[in-house]
VOPAGU-2260 file (C-alpha; in pm, 1 decimal, decimal comma):
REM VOPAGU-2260
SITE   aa  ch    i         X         Y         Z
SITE  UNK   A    0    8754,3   15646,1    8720,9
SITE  UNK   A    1    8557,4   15832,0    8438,3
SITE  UNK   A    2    8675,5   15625,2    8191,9
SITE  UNK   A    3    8600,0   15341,0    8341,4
SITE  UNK   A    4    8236,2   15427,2    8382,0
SITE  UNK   A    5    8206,8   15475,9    8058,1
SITE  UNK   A    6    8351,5   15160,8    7957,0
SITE  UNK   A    7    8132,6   14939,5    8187,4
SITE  UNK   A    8    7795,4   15156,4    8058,9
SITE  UNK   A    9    7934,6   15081,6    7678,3
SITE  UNK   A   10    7970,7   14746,1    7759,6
SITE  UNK   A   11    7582,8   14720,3    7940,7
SITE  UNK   A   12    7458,7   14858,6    7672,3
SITE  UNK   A   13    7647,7   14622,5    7405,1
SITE  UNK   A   14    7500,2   14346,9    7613,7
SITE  UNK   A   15    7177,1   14461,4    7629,5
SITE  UNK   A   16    7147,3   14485,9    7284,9
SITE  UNK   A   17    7262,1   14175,0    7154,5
SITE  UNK   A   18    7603,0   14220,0    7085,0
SITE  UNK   A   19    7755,2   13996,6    7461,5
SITE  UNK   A   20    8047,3   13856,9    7236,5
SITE  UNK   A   21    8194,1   14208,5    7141,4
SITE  UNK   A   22    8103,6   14372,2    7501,4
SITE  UNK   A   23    8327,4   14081,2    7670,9
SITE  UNK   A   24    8577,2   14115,8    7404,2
SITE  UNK   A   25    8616,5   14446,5    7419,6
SITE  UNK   A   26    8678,6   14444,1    7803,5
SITE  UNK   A   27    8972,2   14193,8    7782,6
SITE  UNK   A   28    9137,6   14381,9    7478,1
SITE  UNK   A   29    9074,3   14708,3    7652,3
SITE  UNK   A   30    9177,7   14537,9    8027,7
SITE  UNK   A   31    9526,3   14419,3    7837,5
SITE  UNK   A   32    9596,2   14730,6    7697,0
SITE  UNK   A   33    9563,1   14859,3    8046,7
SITE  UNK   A   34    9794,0   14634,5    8200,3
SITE  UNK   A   35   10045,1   14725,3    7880,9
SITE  UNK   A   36   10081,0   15079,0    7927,7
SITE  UNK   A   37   10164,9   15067,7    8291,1
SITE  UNK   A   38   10441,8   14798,0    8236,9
SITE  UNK   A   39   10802,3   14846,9    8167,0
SITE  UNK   A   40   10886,9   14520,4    8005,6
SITE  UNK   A   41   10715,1   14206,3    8138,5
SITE  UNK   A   42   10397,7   14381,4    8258,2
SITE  UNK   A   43   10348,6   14298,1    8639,7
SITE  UNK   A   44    9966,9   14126,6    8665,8
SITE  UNK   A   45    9836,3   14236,2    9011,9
SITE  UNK   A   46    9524,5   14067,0    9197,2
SITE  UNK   A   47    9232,1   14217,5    9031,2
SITE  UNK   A   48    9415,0   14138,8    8707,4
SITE  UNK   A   49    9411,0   13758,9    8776,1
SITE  UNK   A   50    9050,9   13788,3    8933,4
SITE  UNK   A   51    8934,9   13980,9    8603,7
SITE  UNK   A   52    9018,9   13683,8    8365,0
SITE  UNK   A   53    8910,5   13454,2    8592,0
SITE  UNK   A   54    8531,4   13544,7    8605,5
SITE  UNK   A   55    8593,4   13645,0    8220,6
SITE  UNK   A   56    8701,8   13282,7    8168,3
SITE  UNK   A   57    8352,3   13214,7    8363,3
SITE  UNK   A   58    8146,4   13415,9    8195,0
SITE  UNK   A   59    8282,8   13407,0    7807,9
SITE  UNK   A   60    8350,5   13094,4    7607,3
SITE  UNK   A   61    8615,9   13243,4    7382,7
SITE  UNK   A   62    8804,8   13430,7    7616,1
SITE  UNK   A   63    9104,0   13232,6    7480,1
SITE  UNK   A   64    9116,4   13386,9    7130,2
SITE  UNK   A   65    9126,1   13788,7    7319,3
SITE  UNK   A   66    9415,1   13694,3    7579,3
SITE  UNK   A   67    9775,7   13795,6    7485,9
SITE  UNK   A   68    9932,6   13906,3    7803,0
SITE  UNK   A   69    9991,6   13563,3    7991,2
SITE  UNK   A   70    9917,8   13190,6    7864,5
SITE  UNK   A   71    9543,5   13046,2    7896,2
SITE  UNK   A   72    9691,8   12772,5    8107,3
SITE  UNK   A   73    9850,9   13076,3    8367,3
SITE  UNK   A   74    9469,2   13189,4    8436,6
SITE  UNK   A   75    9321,5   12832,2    8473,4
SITE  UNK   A   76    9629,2   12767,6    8741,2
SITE  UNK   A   77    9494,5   13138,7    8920,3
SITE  UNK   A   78    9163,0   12917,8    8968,0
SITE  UNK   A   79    9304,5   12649,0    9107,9
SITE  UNK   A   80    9499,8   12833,2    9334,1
SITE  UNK   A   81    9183,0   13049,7    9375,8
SITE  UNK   A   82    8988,5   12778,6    9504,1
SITE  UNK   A   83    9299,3   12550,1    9643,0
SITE  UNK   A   84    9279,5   12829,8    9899,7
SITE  UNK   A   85    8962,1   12904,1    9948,0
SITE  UNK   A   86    8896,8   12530,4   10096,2
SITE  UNK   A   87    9225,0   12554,6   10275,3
SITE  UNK   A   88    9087,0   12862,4   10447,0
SITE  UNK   A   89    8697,8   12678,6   10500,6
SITE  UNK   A   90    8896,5   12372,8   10625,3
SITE  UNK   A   91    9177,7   12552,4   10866,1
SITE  UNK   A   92    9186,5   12505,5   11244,5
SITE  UNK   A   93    9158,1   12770,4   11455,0
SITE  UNK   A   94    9397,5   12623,7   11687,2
SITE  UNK   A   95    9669,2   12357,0   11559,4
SITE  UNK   A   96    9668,9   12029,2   11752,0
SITE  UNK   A   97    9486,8   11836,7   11969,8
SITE  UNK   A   98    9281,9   12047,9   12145,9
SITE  UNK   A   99    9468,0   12075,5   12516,5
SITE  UNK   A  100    9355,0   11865,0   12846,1
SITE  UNK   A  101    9192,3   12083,6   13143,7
SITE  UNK   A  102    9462,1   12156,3   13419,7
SITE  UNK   A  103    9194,6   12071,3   13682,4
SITE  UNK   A  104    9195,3   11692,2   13482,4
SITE  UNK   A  105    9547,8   11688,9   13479,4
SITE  UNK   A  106    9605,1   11790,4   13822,2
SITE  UNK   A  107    9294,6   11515,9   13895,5
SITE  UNK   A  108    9482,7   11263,0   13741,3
SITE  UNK   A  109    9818,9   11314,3   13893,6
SITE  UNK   A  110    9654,9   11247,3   14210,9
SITE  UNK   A  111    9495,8   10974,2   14159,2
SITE  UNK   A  112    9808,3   10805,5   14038,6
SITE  UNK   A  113    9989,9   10955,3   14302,6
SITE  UNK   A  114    9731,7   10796,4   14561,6
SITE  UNK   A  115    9686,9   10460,7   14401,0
SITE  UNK   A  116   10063,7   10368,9   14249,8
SITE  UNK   A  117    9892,5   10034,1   14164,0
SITE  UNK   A  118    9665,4   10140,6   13907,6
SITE  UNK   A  119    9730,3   10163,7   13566,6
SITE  UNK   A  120    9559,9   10411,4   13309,8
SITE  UNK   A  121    9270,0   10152,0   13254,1
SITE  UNK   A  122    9154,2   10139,7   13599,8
SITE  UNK   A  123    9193,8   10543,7   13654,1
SITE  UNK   A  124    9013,4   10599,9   13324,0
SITE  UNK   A  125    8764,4   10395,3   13485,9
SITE  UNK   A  126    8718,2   10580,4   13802,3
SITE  UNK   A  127    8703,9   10980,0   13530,2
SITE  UNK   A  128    8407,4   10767,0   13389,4
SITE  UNK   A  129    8231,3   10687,2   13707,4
SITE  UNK   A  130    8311,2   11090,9   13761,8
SITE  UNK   A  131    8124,7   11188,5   13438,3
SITE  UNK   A  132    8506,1   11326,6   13341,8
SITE  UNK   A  133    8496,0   11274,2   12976,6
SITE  UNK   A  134    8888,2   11219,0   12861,9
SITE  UNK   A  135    9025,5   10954,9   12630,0
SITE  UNK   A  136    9260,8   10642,2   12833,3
SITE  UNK   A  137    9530,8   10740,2   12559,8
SITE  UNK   A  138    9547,2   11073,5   12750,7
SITE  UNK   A  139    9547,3   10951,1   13098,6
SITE  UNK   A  140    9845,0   10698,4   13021,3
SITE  UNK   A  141   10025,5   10977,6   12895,8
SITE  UNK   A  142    9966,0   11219,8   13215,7
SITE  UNK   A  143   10053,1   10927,5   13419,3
SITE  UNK   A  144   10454,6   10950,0   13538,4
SITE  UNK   A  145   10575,9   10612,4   13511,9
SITE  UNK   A  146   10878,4   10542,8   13758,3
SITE  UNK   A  147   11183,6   10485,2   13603,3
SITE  UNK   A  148   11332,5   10151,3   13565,8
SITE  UNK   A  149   11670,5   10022,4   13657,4
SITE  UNK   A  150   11901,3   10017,2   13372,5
SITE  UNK   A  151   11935,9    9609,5   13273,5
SITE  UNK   A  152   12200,0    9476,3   13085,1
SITE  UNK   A  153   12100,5    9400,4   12667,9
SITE  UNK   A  154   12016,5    9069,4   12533,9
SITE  UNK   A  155   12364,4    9078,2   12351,8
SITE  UNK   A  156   12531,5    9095,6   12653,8
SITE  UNK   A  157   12406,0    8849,0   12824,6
SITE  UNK   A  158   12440,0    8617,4   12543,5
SITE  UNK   A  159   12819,0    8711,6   12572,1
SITE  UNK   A  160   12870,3    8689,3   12957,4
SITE  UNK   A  161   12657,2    8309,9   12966,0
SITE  UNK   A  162   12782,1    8220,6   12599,5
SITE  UNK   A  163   13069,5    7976,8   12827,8
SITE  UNK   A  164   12834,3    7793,6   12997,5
SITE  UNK   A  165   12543,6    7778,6   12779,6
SITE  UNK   A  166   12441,1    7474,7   12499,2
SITE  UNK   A  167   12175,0    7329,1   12254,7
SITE  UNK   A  168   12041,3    7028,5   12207,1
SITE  UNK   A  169   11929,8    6803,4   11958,5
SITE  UNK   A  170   11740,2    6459,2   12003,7
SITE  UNK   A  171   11640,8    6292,3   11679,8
SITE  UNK   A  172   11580,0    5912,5   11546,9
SITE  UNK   A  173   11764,9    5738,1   11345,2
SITE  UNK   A  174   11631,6    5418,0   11095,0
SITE  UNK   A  175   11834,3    5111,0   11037,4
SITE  UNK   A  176   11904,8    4878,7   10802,5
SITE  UNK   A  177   11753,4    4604,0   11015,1
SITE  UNK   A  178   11457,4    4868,9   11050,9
SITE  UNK   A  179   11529,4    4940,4   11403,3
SITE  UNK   A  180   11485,1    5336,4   11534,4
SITE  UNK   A  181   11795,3    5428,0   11715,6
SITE  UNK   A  182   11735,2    5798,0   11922,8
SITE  UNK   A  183   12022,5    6005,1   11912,4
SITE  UNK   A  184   12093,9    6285,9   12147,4
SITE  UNK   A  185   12402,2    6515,3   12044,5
SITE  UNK   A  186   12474,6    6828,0   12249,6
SITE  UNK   A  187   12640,3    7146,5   12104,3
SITE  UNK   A  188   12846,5    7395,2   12312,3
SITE  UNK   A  189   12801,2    7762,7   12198,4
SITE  UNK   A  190   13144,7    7865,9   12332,7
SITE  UNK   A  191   13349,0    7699,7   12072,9
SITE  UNK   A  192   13044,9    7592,1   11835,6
SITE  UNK   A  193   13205,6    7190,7   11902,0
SITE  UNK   A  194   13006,7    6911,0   11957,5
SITE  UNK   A  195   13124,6    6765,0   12344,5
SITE  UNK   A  196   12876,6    6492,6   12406,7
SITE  UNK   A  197   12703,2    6191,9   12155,9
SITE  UNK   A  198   12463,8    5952,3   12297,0
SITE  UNK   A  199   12331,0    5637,1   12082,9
SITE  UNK   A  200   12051,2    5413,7   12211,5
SITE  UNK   A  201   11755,7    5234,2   12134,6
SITE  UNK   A  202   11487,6    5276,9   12470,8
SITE  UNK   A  203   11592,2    5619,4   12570,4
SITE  UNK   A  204   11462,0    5677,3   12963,5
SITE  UNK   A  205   11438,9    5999,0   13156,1
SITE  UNK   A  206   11723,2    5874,4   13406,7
SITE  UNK   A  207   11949,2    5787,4   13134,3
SITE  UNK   A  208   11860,8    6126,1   12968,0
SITE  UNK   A  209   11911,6    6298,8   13308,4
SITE  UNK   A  210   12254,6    6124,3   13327,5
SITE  UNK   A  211   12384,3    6257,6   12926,6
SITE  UNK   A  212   12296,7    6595,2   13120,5
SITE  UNK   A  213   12495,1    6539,4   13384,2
SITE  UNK   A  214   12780,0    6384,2   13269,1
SITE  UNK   A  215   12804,3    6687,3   12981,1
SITE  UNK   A  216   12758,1    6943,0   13231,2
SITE  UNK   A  217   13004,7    6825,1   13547,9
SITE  UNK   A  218   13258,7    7086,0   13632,4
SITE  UNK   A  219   13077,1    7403,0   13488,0
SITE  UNK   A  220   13028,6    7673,1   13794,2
SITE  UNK   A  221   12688,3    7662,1   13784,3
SITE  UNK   A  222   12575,5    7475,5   14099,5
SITE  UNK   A  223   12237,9    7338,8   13959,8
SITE  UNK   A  224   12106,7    7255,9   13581,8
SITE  UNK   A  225   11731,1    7242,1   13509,8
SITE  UNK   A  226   11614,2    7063,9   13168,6
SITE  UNK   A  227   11271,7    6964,9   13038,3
SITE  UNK   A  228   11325,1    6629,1   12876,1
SITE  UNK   A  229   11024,8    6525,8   12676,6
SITE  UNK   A  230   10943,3    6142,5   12686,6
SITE  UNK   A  231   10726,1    6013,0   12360,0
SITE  UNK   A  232   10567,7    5676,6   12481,9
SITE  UNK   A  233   10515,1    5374,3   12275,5
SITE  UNK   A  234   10113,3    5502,3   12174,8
SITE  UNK   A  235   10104,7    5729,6   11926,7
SITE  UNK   A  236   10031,8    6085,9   11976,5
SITE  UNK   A  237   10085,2    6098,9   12375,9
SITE  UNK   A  238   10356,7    6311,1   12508,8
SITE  UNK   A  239   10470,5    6342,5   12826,9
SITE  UNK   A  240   10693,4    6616,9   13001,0
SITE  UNK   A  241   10883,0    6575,8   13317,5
SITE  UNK   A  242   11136,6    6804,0   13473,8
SITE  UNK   A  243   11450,1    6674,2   13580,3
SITE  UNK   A  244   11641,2    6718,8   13918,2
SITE  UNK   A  245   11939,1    6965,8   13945,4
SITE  UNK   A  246   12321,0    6811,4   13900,5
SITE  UNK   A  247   12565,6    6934,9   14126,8
């Protein structure tokens, strides 16, 4: 402890007079012999070490040419760890998360939804506001216990249990050579990916439409068949829809 008083008054007094270049110098040289004589082989740098060379980097602009002990890159990595940490300590949470919802609010709102199984989260944020409760609707829709839903059947399977009696259908127009427009309705069964009904004709109706359906569709055990059939008129740009009757 002696010695190192009489170090830091050298040093002052070094300063003091002029001579700032050889006082700083002097302290790294005599810091690294420090750290030398109490190591075995790789001499172990503790945390007033690092801090040392870190406000001598600072304060000296050759403090490059004195260091031996570790690399100059080593102490400008302590600094930015230094002050990595330093921000990550300004910048920390006291508490991790979103700050937690009042039990009284989430009792309130449990209640509510209990009361009123109509409402959604909208509505019962609504009625917190009107309460001067101050809480988010993302919150409320996540206190409120939606009832479980029966378990329904996939869109795969039901493609593969109605796949039998199910179809598509195209109805495009055909040019001649005599430039007539023949309309052409052919009718695609997804069971065995065949075509099972062609119809040709040149003044398609909704009745004889309604009649392709039904002649494709006899026998099938479905009772009743519903199609849209849309009818383009003879002036341009007017379409009409009309639904068709059910086929026994």
């Amino acid at each position: 402890m002696l010695l190192a008083l009489v170090v830091a008054l050298r040093s002052h007094a070094l300063i003091c007079g002029g001579h700032r270049a050889v006082a700083l110098e002097n302290l790294a040289l005599r810091q690294q012999l420090a750290v030398f004589k109490r190591a075995a082989r790789r001499p172990q740098l503790r945390h007033r070490d690092r801090l040392f060379w870190m406000l001598l980097a600072k304060a000296w602009r050759d403090w490059r040419t004195a260091l031996i002990v570790v690399h100059p890159d080593t102490v400008v990595r302590w600094h930015r760890q230094w002050v990595r940490r330093q921000w990550a300590r300004r910048s920390a949470r006291t508490r991790p998360g979103r700050p937690s919802t009042d039990a009284a609010i989430r009792t309130l709102v449990i209640k509510i939804a209990a009361a009123n199984p109509l409402w959604g989260a909208p509505r019962i944020h609504g009625e917190l506001g009107k309460l001067g409760i101050e809480v988010s609707e993302r919150t409320v829709s996540r206190l409120v216990r939606r009832p479980r839903r029966p378990p329904s059947q996939t869109w795969r399977t039901f493609l593969t249990n109605h796949v039998p009696a199910s179809g598509s259908m195209d109805f495009f127009t055909v040019p001649t050579a005599t430039c007539r427009r023949l309309f052409v309705l052919v009718i695609l069964a997804h069971e065995r990916r065949r075509v099972v009904h062609v119809a040709v004709t040149d003044h398609p109706t909704p009745r004889g439409l309604h009649n392709n359906f039904a002649k494709r569709f006899r026998g099938t055990t479905h009772r009743a068949i519903s199609c849209t059939i849309a009818i383009r008129r003879s002036t341009p740009g007017r379409r009409r829809r009309r639904r068709s009757g059910s086929t026994k």
